[in-house]
N, C-alpha and C positions, 0 to 999 in steps of 0.2 A: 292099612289103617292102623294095625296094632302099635306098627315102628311110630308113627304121626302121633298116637297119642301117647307114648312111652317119654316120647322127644318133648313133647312138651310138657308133660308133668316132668322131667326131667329140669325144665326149662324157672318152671314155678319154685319148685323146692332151692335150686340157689339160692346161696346167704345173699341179702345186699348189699351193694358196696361201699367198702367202708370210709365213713365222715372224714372231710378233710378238718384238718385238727391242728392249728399251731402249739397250744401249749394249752392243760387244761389247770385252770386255780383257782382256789376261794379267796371271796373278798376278806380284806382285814377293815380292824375299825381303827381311825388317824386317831390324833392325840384330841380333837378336838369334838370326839363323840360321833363326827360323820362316818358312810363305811365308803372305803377306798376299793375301786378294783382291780387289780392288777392283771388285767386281761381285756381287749376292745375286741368288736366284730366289726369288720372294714368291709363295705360293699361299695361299687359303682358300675359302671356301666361304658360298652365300647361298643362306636359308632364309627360307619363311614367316613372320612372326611368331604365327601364331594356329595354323596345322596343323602349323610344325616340320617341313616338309617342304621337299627344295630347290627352287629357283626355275630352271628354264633355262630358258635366250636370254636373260635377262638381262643389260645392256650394262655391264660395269665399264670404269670410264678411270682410268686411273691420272695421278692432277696433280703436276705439276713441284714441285722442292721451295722456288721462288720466286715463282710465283704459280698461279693456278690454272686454266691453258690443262693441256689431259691430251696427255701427252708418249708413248701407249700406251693400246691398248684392247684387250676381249677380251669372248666369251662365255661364260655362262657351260653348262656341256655337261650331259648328262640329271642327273647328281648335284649339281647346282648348285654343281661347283667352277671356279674360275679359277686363273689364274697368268701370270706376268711373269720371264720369263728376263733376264739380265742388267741388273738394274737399279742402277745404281751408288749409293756411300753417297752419304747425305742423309737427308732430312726428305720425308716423301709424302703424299698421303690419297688416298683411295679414294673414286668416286661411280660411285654403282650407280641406275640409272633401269633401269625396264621399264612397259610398260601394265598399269594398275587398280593399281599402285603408288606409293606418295609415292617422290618421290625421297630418294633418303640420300646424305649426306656421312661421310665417316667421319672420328674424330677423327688424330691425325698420325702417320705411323709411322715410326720411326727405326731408318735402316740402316747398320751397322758395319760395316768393315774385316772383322771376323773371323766378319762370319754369313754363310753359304754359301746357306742352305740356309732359310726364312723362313716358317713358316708360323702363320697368322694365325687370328685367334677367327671362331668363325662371323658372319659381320655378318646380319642381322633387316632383311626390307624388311615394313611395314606397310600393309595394303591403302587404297585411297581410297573412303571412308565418301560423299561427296558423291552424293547420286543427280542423274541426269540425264535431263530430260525429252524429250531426243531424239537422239538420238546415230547421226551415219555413220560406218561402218566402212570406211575406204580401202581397208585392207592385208587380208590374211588366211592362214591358213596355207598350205604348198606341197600340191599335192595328194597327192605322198609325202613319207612323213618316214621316215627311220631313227632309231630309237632303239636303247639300249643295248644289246635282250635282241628287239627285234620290229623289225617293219615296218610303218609305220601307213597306211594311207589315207584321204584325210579327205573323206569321202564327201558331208560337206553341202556340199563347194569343188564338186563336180561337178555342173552341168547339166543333165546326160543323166543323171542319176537319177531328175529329175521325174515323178512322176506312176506309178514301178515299183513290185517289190516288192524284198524286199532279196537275191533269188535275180540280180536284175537287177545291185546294187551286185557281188554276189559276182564276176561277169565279169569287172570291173575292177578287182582287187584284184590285186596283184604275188604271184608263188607258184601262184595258183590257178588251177584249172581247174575250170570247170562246164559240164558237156556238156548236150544240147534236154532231156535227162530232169531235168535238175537233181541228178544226183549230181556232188559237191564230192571235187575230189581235191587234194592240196598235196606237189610236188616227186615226184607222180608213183601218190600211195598215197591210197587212202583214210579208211585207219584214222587220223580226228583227232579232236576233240571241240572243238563248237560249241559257244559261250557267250555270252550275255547280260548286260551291263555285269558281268563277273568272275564269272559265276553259271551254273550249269546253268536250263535252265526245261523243266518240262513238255513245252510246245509240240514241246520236240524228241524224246519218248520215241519215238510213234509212226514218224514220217518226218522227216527231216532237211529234205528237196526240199520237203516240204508245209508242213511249221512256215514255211521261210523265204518260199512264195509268201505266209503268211497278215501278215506283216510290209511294211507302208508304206516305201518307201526315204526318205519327206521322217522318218521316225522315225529313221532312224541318222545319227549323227554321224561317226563314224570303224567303221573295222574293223581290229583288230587281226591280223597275224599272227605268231605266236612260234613256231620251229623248234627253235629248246634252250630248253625250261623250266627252270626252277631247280626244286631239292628243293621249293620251295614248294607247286607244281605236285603237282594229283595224277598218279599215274605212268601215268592211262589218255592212249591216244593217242599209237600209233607215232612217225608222222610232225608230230606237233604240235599246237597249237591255237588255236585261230581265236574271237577276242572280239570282238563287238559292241556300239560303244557308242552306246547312245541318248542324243538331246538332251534337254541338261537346259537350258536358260535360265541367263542370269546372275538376280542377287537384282534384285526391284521386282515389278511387274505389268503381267506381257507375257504375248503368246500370238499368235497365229495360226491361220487356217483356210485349208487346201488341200483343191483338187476337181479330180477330173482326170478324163476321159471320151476313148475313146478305139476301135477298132474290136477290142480283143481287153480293154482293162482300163477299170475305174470305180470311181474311189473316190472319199472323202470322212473328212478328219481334222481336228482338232483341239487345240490343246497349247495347257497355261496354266501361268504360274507364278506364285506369289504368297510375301511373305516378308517378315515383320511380328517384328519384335524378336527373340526367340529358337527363333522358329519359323518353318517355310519348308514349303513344299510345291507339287511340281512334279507333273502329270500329263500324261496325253497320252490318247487315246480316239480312234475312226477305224473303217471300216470298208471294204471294197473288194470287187470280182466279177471272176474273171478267168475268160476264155474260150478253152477249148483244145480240139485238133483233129489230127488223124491218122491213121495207121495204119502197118501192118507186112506182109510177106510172107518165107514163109522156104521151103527146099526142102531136106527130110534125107535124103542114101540112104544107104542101108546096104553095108557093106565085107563083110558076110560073106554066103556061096552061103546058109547053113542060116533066112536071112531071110523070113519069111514077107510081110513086104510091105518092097519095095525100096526107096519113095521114096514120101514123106509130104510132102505140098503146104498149105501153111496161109497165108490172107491173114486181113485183118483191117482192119477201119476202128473206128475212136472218136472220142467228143466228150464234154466234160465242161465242166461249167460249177459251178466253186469261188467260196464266200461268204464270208466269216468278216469277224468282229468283234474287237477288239484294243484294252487299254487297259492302263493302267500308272498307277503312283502312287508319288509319294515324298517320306516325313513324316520332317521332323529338327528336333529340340529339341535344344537345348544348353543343357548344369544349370547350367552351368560354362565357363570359359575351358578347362577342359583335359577335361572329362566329354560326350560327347557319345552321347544317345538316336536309335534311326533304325528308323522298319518301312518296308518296301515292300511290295511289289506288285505283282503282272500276271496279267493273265486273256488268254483268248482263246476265242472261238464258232467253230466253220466248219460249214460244209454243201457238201456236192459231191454233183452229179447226175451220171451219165454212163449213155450206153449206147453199146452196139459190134455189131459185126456179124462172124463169122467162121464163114469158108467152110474146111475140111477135106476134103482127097482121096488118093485112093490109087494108087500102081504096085504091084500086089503079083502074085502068082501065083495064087491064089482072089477071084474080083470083090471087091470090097467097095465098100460103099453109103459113097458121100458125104452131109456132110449140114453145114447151115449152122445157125449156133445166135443168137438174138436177143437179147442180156444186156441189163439193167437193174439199176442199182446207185445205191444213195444212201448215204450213211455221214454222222454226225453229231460232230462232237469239241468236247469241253467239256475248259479248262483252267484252273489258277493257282497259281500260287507265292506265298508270303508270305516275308518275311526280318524277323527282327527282331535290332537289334547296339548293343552297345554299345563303345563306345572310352573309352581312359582315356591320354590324354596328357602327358608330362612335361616338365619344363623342361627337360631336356634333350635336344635337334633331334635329330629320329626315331625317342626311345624312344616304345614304345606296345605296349597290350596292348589285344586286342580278343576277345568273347566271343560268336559269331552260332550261330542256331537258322534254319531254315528246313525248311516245310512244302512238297512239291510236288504234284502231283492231277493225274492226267489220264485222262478218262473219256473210250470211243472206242464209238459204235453205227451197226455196219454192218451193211445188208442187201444183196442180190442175187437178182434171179430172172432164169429162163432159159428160152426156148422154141425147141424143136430141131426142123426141118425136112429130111428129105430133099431130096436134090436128083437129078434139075432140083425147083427148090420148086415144093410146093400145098401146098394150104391144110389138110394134114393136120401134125397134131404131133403128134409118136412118143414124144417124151419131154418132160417139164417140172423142174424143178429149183429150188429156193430157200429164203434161209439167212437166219438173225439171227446175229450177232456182237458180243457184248459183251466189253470188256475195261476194267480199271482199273487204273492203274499209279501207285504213291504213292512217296515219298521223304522219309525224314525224315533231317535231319543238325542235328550239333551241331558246334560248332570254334571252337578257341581258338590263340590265336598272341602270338608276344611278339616283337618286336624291342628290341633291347641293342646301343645304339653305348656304344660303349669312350671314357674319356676321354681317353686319349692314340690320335694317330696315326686316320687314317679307318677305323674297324675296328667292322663290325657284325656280331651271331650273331643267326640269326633261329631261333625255335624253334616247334612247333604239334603238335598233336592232334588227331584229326577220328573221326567214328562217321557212318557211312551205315546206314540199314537199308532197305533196297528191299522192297516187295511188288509183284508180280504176279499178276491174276488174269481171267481169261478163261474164257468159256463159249458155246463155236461151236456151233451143234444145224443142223443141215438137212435139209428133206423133198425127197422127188421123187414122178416120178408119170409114167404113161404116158397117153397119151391117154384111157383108159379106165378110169382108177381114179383115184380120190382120190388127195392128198398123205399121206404117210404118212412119219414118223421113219425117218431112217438112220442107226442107230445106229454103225455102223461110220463114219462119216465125223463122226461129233461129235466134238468137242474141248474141252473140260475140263483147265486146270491150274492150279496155285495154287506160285507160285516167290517165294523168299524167300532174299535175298542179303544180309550182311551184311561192312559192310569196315570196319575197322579200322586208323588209319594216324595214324603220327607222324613230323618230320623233326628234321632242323637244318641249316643252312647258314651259314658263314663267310665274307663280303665283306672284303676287304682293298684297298683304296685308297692307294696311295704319293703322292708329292707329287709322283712325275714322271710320273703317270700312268698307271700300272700299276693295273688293278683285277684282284684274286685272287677267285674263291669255288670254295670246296669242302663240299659237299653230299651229305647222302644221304636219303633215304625208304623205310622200313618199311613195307610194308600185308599185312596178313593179310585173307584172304577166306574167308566161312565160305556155302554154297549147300546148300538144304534144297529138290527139287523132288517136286513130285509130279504126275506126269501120266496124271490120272485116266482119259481114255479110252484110252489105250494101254496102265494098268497098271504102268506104269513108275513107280519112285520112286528117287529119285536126290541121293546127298549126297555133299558133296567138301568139302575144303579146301585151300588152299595160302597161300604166304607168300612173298614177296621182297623181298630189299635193292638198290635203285636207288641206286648212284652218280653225282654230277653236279660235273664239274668245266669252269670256265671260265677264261679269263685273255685279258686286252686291253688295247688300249694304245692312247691317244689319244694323239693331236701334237697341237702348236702349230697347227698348219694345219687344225685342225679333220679329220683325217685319224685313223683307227680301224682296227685289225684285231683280231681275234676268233678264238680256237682254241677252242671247246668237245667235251664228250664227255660223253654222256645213257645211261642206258639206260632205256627205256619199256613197260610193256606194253599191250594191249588185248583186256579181257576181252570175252567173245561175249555176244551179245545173246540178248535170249530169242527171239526170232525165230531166231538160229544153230541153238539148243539144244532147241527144240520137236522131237518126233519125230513129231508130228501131220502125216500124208499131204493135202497140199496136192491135189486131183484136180478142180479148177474147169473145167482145163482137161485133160481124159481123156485125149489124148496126149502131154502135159507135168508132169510129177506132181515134186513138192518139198518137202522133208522136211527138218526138223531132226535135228542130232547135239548128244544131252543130256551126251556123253562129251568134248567140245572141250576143250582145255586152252585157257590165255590165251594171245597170244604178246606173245615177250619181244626186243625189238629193241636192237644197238646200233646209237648214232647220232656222228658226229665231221662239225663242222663247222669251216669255216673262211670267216671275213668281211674282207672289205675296202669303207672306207667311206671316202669323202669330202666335205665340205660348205663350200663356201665362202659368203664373206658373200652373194654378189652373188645365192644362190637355188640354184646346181648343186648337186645332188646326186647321186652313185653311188654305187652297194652291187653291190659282184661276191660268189657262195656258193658255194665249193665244199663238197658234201655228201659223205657217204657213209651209208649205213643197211643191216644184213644181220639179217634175221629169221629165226631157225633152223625154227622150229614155224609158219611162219604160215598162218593160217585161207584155206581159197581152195574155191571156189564147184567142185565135181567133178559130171559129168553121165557118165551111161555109158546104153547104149539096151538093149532086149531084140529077141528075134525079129520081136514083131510092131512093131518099132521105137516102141514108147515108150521115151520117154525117163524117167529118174530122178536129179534132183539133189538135193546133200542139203552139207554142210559137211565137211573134214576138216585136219586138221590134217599133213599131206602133203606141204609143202613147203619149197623157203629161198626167202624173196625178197629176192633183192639190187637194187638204186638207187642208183646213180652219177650226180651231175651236177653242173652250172652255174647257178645263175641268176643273172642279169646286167641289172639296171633301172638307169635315168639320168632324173632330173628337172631340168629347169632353165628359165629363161626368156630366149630367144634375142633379144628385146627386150620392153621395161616391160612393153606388156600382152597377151602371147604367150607363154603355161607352153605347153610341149612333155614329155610323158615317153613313153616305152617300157621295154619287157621283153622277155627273151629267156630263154627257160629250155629248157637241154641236158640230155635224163638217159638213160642209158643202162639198162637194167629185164634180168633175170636171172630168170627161175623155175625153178627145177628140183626133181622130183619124183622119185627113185629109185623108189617103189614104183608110177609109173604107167610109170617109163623113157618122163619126157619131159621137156625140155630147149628152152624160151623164151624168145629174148632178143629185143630190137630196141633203135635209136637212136630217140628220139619227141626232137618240140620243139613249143614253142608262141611265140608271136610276137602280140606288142599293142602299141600305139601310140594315144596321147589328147593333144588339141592342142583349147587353150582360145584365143580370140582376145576378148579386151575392144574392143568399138569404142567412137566417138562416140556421147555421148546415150543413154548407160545401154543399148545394146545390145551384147549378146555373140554367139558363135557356135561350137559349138564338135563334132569330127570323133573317132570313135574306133573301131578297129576292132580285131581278132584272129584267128589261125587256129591250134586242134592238130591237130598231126598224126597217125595210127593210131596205137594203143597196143596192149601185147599183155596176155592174159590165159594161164593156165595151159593153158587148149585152146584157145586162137584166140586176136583179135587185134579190137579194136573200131576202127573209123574214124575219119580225119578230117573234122572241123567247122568253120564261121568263123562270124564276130559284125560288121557294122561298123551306125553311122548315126551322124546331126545332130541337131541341137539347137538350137533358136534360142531367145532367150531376151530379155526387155523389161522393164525396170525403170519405174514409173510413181513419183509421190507419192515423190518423196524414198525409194526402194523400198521402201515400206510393202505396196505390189502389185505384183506381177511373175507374168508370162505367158512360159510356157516350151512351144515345140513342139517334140516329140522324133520323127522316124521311124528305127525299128530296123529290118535287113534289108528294106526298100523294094521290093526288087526283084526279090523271091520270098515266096509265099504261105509254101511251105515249106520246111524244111532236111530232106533225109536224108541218112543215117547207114548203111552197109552195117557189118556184123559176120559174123566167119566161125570155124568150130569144125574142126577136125583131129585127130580121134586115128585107131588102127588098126582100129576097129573102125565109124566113121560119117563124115561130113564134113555141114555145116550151111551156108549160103549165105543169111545173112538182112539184111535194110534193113527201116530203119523211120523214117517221114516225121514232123514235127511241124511245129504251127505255129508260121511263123517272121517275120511281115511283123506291126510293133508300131509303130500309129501312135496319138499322145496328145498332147492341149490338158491344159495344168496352171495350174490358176490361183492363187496365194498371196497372203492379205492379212495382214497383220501390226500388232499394235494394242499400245498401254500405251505404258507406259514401263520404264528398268532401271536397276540398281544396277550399280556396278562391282565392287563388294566379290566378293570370290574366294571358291568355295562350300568347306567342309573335305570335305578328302577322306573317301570312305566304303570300309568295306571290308565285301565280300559275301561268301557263300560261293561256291566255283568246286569243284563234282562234274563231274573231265575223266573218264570213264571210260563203259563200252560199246559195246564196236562194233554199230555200229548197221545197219538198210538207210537206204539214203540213197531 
C-alpha cells in the first residue's frame, strides 16, 4: 500500500508538459494606427476519409516555410483536432502520419500579418489497402486510456486476464468495484447499466454476476467506463455505464484458439475473421466450466422482551459447478462508399449444478426442533440478440444518420428440490420440497439518430428517437410433501406474472468546439414509461405511467500540454427491475422470506462532476474525479423481523442517498518496458431514511495497483493486486475484501503461440467477508466464505494473416435502463 501511494503522489508532483510553441511575439502598431501581429494560432482537424470520423494520436508536424524539417508537432486529441500557437507569417504545410494510414502532405498554407486566429479545412488521411502476410506488433496501447466522456481499460494489454471470465477483467478496471459475489459497484453505487459493444444483451436480464462469469476474458478488448453520459445515453443508470468491447480482428483472415485448464476454471474459444471485397464478417464461439465453493454463518437476536425465539443460528455450505456456451457474429456489406448494411449477433447456453447444506437453530423460550435441510438445484439459461442497421453517410465529416432494430430473448429453467432432516440427523425426513421455474424475458427496440455538423466553426446537434417494448413472463409452481404423503401443488407459493413495460424516448444534444479548445454540450432526454402488470397469483394488477426531462450539460478545456479539465452535470434515473416489483413471497428459505414492491417509483439522481487529466507524450497519464451524486427517492433493500424472528425483506423507496468522493488513477512507464498504474478512490456514502429514523454514513476507499515487466526473449511478468474497505448499507455495513496474483507469460513462433500462467489469491483457499445489520428492533452478525485461490495454464495460437485497412465504425443500439440484482 505504501509503494501505491508513494507512486502516485510521485505521479501528481510531475511538472507538465511543456506547450508546443512556434515562436512567441508582441504585436507592433502599422503606420496607419492599427496593431499588427506577428504571430497566428493555426488549428484543424483530421478525419477518416471513408467513415468521416476523426482520427486521434495522430502525429501532425508542422514544416518550416523553407524546407521541409518540422519546426513543431502535435496530437491530435479524441476529436481529431490540432493546433499550433504562435506561429509566425510565412508559407507552411502540414504532415500528418499515423499507423494503417498513408502518410499525407498537405498542400502550402499562407500566413498573414493580420490573421490571429487560423483555422483550416478538415485534412482526409486514407487507410493502407496493402495486406500483410505477417506482421509484429512492437508498440501497443497504455493499459489506461482517458478519453473525452470515459475511461477506458484495455483489457487484451493485460496478462492476468488469461484464461478468466470477464467478472475477472471487471477487478481491474479503474471506478470499479466487484466483491467474491460478483456484484459490480462504480464510485460507490450499484445502480449502472452493463453493455455489450454499445448494446444491451440478454445474457444480462437475469443476473449481471452470471451473464459476466459466462463471458471468456480472451473475448473482451477494452472496457469502457462513462460517469456523465451525454443525452444520447439512455437516462437509465444512477451512477453510470459500463461498455464492453469485444475483439473484432483487423480485415484479412485471421483467428486464433485459446484453452485454459486450471483448479477452479476450463475453457476453450475460438475467433475468426474473414473480409473479401465488400463484405466482412467476424465471429467468435467458446465455451468454459467454472467451479465454486463456500459457505456462510449468521447469528440474529432479537431486541424485544415479547420475542418468542431470541436468537436464530443459521450456517450453510455450497458448491456449484457453471457451464455455458458463448458465440457472436458480425456481417457488414457496404452498397456504397457512403451506405453501409450490418446484422449481428449473440447467443449464449449455461447450465449450473449446485447443492448446499444448512443447518438451522434456536434460543427461544419454548424448545424448538432444529433441523438441517439438503437442497439440490439445476437451472438452465438460453439467450440472443440479433441487431440489424443501417448507416447512411455524407460528404460532410460526421454527418450521418443511422436507423437499428434489435430483437433480444432470454429463456431461464430452473429447478430445486429439498430434503429436510431433524437434528441431531437420522435418516428420517419430515418434510420434502420442490419447484420448476420458468421465465422469458424479450425486448424489442427500434432507433434512429442523426448527427448535423454546422458548416462554420466545430459545432454539432445530435438528435434521435427510440421505442423499447419489454415482456416479461414467468411461471413458478412448487409441490412439498411430508414423509408420508405424496408431493402435492402449493398453491399458495406459485407464481405467475405477465409484466409489460414500454419506453418511449427522444433527445437532442449541442457540441460546440472553439478553436482554443473549449468543448460546450448542452443536452436533454425525454422518456415516457408506460407499465401494464399482472401478477396472477397474488391477484394483483398493476398499471402506472411516468415521464421525465433529463438535463445534460458539460464543458472542457484541453491545453497545449495535453492537459483536460471537465465540469459536467447529468441527471439519471433507474427504473426497478421485475425482480424489485414482484410481490411474490420468496419462502425457499422459511426463516428469510422476500418480497417484491409492484408500487416502486424509479429513482431520480443528480450527478456534477469534475475531471482533471493529463497525458504526456512519454506514456504518463493522470485522471484525478471529484463527484458528487444525491438520490432523493432511492430504492434500498428494508428487512424488519417478527416474534418468532423471521425475517421479511422486500424494496422501498425510503430513502436519500448521498456519494461524495475522489477518484484518483495514474498510468505511466517508469522505464521502456515497465507500465506501472494504480487507483485510489475516496467516497464518503450518506443514507438516511426519516420514516425508519436511521441515519448511515461512513468514509470506504478502495486501493489497486498493476505493474507489467517486459523481459528478454519474449518473456513478461506481471503483479496486481487491491483491497476495499467495509461499505455501509441502509441497516448495516458489508466488509472489507482484497484481490492480488502473477502471471507469467511466454511468447513462442514469432508470437503466434503464447503460454500464460496466472495464480490469483495463492495463498488462501478462501476469502470471507463478515456483514452486520443494526436496527431497534434485531442486530445480524453474518460472514460468508468463497472461493478464492485461482490457479490457470492458457494457451494461445494464432494463425492467417491481416489487412491494415481500418473497419467503419458501427453503431448498435445501447437499452441502459433496469435496475437490476446483480
Amino acid at each position: 500500500m505504501k509503494l501505491l501511494l508513494l507512486f502516485l503522489l510521485a505521479l501528481i508532483g510531475l511538472p507538465a508538459h511543456a506547450q508546443s510553441s512556434v515562436r512567441t511575439a508582441q504585436g507592433a502598431d502599422s503606420a496607419d494606427g492599427t496593431t499588427k501581429s506577428d504571430s497566428s494560432n493555426i488549428s484543424g482537424i483530421v478525419i477518416d476519409s471513408i467513415s468521416r470520423k476523426p482520427v486521434e494520436f495522430a502525429t501532425v508536424a508542422l514544416l518550416g516555410p523553407t524546407d521541409n524539417k518540422p519546426i513543431a508537432g502535435d496530437l491530435t486529441d479524441a476529436t481529431g483536432r490540432y493546433s499550433f500557437n504562435n506561429v509566425a507569417p510565412g508559407q507552411y504545410r502540414l504532415r500528418i502520419t499515423f499507423i494503417g494510414y498513408e502518410d499525407r502532405t498537405s498542400e502550402a498554407v499562407q500566413i498573414n500579418q493580420t490573421e490571429t486566429e487560423l483555422n483550416l479545412p478538415p485534412l482526409l488521411l486514407r487507410t493502407v489497402s496493402q495486406t500483410l502476410n505477417e506482421v509484429t506488433i512492437t508498440g501497443q496501447r497504455d493499459l489506461i486510456e482517458d478519453k473525452e466522456d470515459r475511461v477506458v481499460y484495455n483489457a487484451g494489454n493485460d496478462p492476468t486476464n488469461a484464461g478468466g471470465t470477464a467478472i475477472d477483467v471487471m477487478k481491474k478496471v479503474p471506478m470499479l468495484t466487484v466483491d467474491p459475489d460478483g456484484t459490480i459497484q462504480l464510485k460507490g453505487s450499484s445502480s449502472i447499466k452493463v453493455l455489450i459493444n454499445n448494446k444491451p444483451s440478454s445474457i444480462m436480464a437475469r443476473s449481471i454476476s452470471e451473464a459476466l462469469q459466462m463471458i471468456p476474458a480472451e473475448a473482451i478488448k477494452s472496457v469502457e467506463v462513462i460517469t456523465a453520459p451525454s443525452a444520447k445515453y439512455d437516462g437509465e443508470g444512477t451512477a453510470g455505464i459500463i461498455n464492453i468491447i469485444t475483439k473484432s480482428k483487423l480485415q484479412g483472415v485471421v483467428g486464433g484458439v485459446t484453452g485454459t485448464t486450471g483448479n477452479r476454471t476450463h475453457n476453450l474459444g475460438t475467433n475468426l475473421n474473414m473480409k473479401q471485397g465488400k463484405m466482412g464478417l467476424t465471429a467468435y464461439g467458446g465455451g468454459n466450466m467454472n467451479l465454486n465453493d463456500g459457505g456462510s454463518g449468521s447469528v440474529r437476536r432479537s431486541l424485544l422482551a415479547s420475542q418468542s425465539v431470541s436468537e436464530l443460528r443459521q450456517n450453510s455450505t455450497n458448491r456449484n459447478v457453471n457451464r455455458s456456451g458463448y458465440g457472436s457474429f458480425n456481417l457488414d456489406y457496404e452498397l456504397d462508399s457512403t451506405n453501409q448494411f450490418g446484422v449481428d449477433g449473440s447467443f449464449s447456453s449455461g447450465s449450473r449444478v449446485g447443492s448446499s447444506v444448512r443447518d438451522t437453530r434456536y434460543v427461544a423460550v419454548q424448545p424448538r426442533q432444529p433441523f438441517r435441510r439438503y437442497s439440490d438445484n439445476t437451472g438452465e439459461n438460453t439467450s440472443y440478440d440479433v441487431n440489424l442497421n443501417y448507416t447512411r453517410q455524407f460528404k460532410r465529416p460526421e454527418q450521418e444518420f443511422t436507423f437499428l432494430t434489435q430483437l433480444n430473448n432470454n429463456d431461464n429453467d430452473s429447478r430445486y428440490s429439498l430434503n429436510q432432516f431433524v437434528l441431531p440427523e437420522n435418516e428420517f425426513i419430515n418434510y420434502r420440497e420442490k419447484n420448476t421455474n420458468r421465465n422469458q424475458t424479450s425486448e424489442f427496440t427500434v432507433q434512429s439518430d442523426y448527427s448535423h455538423p454546422f458548416k462554420k466553426g466545430k459545432k454539432t446537434l445530435e438528435v434521435g428517437v427510440k421505442s423499447i417494448l419489454r415482456t416479461v413472463e414467468s411461471d413458478y409452481r412448487l409441490q412439498s410433501a411430508t414423509d408420508s404423503t405424496d408431493f402435492r401443488d402449493d398453491p399458495r407459493r406459485a407464481n405467475q406474472f405477465d409484466y409489460r413495460q414500454w419506453v418511449v424516448a427522444s433527445y437532442a444534444s449541442f457540441r460546440l468546439i472553439t478553436t482554443k479548445r473549449w468543448s460546450y454540450t448542452l443536452g436533454a432526454r425525454y422518456e415516457y414509461t408506460a407499465i401494464d402488470a399482472n401478477f396472477v397469483s397474488n391477484n394483483t394488477t398493476f398499471n402506472d405511467q411516468y415521464q421525465i426531462l433529463m438535463p445534460n450539460v458539460a464543458m472542457s478545456k484541453r491545453f497545449k500540454n495535453n492537459q483536460r479539465v471537465r465540469l459536467s452535470y447529468n441527471q439519471r434515473i433507474q427504473r426497478p427491475n421485475i425482480f424489485f416489483l414482484n410481490p411474490y413471497i420468496n419462502s425457499n428459505d422459511p426463516k428469510n422470506l422476500s418480497y417484491g414492491n409492484p408500487y416502486l417509483d424509479p429513482e431520480r439522481a443528480h450527478s456534477i462532476e469534475f475531471t482533471y487529466s493529463v497525458y504526456t507524450k512519454k506514456g504518463l497519464s493522470i485522471n484525478a474525479t471529484l463527484f458528487g451524486r444525491m438520490t432523493n427517492n432511492a430504492i434500498e433493500r428494508v428487512t424488519t423481523v417478527d416474534t418468532a424472528n423471521i425475517s421479511y425483506s422486500t424494496y422501498q423507496n425510503i430513502a436519500k442517498n448521498s456519494a461524495y468522493g475522489l477518484n484518483l488513477f495514474g498510468a505511466g512507464r517508469p522505464v521502456k518496458n515497465w507500465q506501472l498504474n494504480g487507483n485510489i478512490s475516496l467516497n464518503y456514502s450518506i443514507l438516511n431514511s426519516a420514516a425508519l429514523n436511521i441515519l448511515n454514513r461512513n468514509w470506504n476507499y478502495r486501493l489497486s495497483a498493476n505493474s507489467n515487466v517486459i523481459l528478454p526473449h519474449d518473456y513478461s511478468i506481471q503483479f496486481q493486486g487491491s483491497y476495499q474497505s467495509a461499505r455501509i448499507q441502509l441497516q448495516g455495513q458489508s466488509g472489507g475484501f482484497y484481490g492480488y496474483g502473477v502471471a507469467a507469460r511466454k511468447e513462442f513462433k514469432k508470437r503466434r503461440v503464447v503460454l500464460t500462467l496466472n495464480a490469483e489469491n495463492f495463498l488462501s483457499r478462501y476469502n470471507t467477508i463478515s456483514n452486520q445489520f443494526r436496527t431497534v428492533t434485531f442486530i445480524t452478525d453474518a460472514s460468508s466464505y468463497n472461493a478464492f485461490r485461482n490457479v490457470r495454464l492458457t494457451a494461445n495460437w494464432r494463425f492467417g494473416s491481416m489487412n491494415a485497412k481500418a473497419n467503419r465504425t458501427k453503431k448498435r443500439i445501447s437499452n441502459d435502463d433496469g435496475k437490476g440484482v446483480d
